[in-house]
C-alpha positions as CSV (number, residue, x, y, z in Angstrom):
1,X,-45.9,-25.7,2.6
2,X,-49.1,-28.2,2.9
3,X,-51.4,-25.0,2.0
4,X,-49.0,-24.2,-1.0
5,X,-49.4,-27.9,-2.1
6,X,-53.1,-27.7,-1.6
7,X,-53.7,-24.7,-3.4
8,X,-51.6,-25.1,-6.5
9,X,-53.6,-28.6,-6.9
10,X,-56.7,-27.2,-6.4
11,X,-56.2,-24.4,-8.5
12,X,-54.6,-26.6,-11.1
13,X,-57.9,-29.3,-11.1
14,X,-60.1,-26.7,-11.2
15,X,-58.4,-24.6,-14.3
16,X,-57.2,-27.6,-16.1
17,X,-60.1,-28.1,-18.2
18,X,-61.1,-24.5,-19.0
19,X,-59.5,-22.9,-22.2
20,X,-61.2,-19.7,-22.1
21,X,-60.4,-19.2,-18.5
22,X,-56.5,-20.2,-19.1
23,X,-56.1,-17.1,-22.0
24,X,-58.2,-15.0,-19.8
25,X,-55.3,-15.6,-17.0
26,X,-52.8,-15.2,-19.6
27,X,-53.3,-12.4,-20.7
28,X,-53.8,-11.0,-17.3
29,X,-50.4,-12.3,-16.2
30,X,-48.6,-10.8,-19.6
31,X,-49.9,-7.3,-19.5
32,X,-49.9,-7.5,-15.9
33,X,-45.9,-8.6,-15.6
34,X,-42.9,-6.8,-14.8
35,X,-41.8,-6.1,-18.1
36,X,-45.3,-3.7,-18.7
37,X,-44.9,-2.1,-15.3
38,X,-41.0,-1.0,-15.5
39,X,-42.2,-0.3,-19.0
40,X,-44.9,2.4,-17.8
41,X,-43.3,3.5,-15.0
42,X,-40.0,4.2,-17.2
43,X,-42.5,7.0,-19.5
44,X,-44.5,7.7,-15.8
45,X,-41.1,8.8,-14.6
46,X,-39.9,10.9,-17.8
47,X,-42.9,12.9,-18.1
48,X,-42.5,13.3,-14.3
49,X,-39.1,14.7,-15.6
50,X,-40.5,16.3,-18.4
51,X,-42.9,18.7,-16.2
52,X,-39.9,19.5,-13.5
53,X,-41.2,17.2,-11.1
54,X,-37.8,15.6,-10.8
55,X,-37.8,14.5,-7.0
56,X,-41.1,12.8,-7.9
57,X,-39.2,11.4,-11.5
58,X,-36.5,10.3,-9.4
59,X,-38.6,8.5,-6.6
60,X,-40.2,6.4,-9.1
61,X,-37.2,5.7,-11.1
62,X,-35.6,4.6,-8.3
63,X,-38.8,2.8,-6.5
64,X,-38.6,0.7,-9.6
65,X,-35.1,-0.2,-9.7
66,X,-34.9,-1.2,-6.1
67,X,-37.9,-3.9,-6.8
68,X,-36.2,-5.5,-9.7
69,X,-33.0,-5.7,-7.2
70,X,-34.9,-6.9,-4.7
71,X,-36.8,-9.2,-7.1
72,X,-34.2,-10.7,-8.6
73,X,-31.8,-11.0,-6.1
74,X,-34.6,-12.8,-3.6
75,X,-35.1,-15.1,-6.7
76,X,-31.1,-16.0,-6.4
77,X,-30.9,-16.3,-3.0
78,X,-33.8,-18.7,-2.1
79,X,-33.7,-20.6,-5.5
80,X,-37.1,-21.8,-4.5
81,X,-38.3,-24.1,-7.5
82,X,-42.2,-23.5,-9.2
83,X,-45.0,-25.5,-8.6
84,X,-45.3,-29.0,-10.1
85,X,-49.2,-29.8,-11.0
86,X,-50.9,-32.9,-13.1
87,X,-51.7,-30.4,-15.9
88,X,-49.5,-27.7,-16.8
89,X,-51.8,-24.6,-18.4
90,X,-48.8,-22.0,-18.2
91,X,-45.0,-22.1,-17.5
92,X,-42.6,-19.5,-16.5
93,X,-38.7,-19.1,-16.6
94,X,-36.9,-18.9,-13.4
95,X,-37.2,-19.5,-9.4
96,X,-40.3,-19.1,-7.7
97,X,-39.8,-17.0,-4.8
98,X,-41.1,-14.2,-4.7
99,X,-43.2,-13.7,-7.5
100,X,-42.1,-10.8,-9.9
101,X,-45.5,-10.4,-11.0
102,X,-46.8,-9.5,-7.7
103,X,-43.7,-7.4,-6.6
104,X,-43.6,-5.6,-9.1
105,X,-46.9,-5.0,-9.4
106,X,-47.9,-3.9,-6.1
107,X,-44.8,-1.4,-6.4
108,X,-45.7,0.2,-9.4
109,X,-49.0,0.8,-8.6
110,X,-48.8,1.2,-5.1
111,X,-46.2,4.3,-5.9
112,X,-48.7,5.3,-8.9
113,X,-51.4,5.8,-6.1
114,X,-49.3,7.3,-3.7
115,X,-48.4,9.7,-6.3
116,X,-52.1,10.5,-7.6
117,X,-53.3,10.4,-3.5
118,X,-52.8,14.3,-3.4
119,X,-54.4,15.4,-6.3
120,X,-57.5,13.1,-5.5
121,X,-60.9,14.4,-3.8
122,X,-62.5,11.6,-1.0
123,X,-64.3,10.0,-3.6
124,X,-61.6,9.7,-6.7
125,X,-59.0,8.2,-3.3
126,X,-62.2,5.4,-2.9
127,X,-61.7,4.6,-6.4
128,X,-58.0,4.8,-7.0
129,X,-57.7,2.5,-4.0
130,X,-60.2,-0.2,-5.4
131,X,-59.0,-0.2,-8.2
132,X,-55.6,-1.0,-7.6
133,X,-56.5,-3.5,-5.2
134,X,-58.6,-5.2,-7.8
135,X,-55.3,-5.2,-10.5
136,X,-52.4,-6.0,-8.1
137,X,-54.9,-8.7,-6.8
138,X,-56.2,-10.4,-10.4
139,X,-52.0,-9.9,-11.2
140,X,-51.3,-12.5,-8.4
141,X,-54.6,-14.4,-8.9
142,X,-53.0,-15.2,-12.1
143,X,-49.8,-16.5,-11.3
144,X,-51.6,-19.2,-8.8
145,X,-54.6,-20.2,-11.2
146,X,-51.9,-20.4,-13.9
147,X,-49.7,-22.7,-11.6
148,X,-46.4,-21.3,-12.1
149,X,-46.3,-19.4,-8.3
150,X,-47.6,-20.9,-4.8
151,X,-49.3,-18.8,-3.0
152,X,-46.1,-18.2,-0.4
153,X,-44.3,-16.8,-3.6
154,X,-47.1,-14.2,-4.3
155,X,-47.9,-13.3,-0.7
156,X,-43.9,-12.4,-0.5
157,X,-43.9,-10.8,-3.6
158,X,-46.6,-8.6,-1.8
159,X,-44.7,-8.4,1.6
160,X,-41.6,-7.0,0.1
161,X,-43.0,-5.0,-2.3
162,X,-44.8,-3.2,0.9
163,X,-41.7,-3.2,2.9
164,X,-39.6,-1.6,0.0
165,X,-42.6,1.0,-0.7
166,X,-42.5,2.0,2.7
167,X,-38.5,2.2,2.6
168,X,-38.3,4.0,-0.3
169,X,-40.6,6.9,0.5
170,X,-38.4,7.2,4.0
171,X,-35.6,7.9,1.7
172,X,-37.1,10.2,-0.2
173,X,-38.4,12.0,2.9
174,X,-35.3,11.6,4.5
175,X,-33.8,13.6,1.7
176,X,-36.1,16.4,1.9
177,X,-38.3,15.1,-1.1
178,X,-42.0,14.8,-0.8
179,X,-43.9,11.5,-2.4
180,X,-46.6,13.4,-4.3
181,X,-47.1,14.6,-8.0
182,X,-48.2,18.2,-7.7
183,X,-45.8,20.7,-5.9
């Protein structure tokens, strides 16, 4: 909890006084939220649909579903408050833990990859894998520098977004189904 503390203060002192900085985080944290994600995996999975890849449609229909569940109801169970810092840059309805941002976005893109991981040579997988680390990284960067997560909330969000990854593509294999987005 003390490194939670620390962090969201430090963040927060460090931000505070930097305009261009705060709508650069903004807009990270808006097109980088939940909403866009469910949003893009929604058309991901109907053109998945579209082109008779419906195991793969379904995977990542249901992939997203279960975060949102798992999102939400981790929200209701721990009821973990936000942050409270000296100068408040950004704030953000709801409980704190985990952090939807970061769920959601290491999901969605970590079942994007794993889609596109196939289809990819050595070099495009080198890529692919940077740059999603960059994106779900700067996502949850921007929920700290913004103050409205500790860093606990966005690690979790992380955690079980990994867990339920992993879980889900069990399922699917479990099921006969494989994880990919060519036949």
């Amino acid at each position: 909890m003390n490194l939670d503390l620390a962090t969201a203060g430090h963040l927060n002192r460090v931000l505070a006084g930097h305009r261009r900085q705060i709508r650069f985080w903004r807009a990270v944290s808006a097109v980088g939220g939940p909403t866009s994600w469910r949003v893009l995996t929604a058309v991901t999975a109907v053109v998945l649909f579209w082109r008779r890849r419906r195991r793969a449609a379904a995977l990542v229909a249901v992939t997203m579903t279960g975060a949102a569940m798992l999102s939400g109801g981790t929200k209701a169970l721990v009821r973990r408050p936000r942050p409270v810092v000296a100068v408040v840059v950004d704030r953000a309805p709801g409980k704190s833990f985990p952090s939807g941002h970061a769920l959601t976005s290491f999901v969605a893109v970590g079942r994007l990859v794993l889609l596109l991981w196939p289809a990819c040579s050595a070099r495009q997988r080198v890529l692919l894998l940077g740059a999603a680390t960059l994106l779900v990284t700067g996502i949850g960067f921007s929920r700290l520098v913004l103050g409205v997560h500790f860093l606990t909330d966005v690690l979790g969000g992380w955690l079980i977004g990994s867990l339920w990854l992993i879980g889900s593509r069990r399922l699917v294999g479990r099921f006969g189904g494989r994880d990919r987005l060519r036949r």
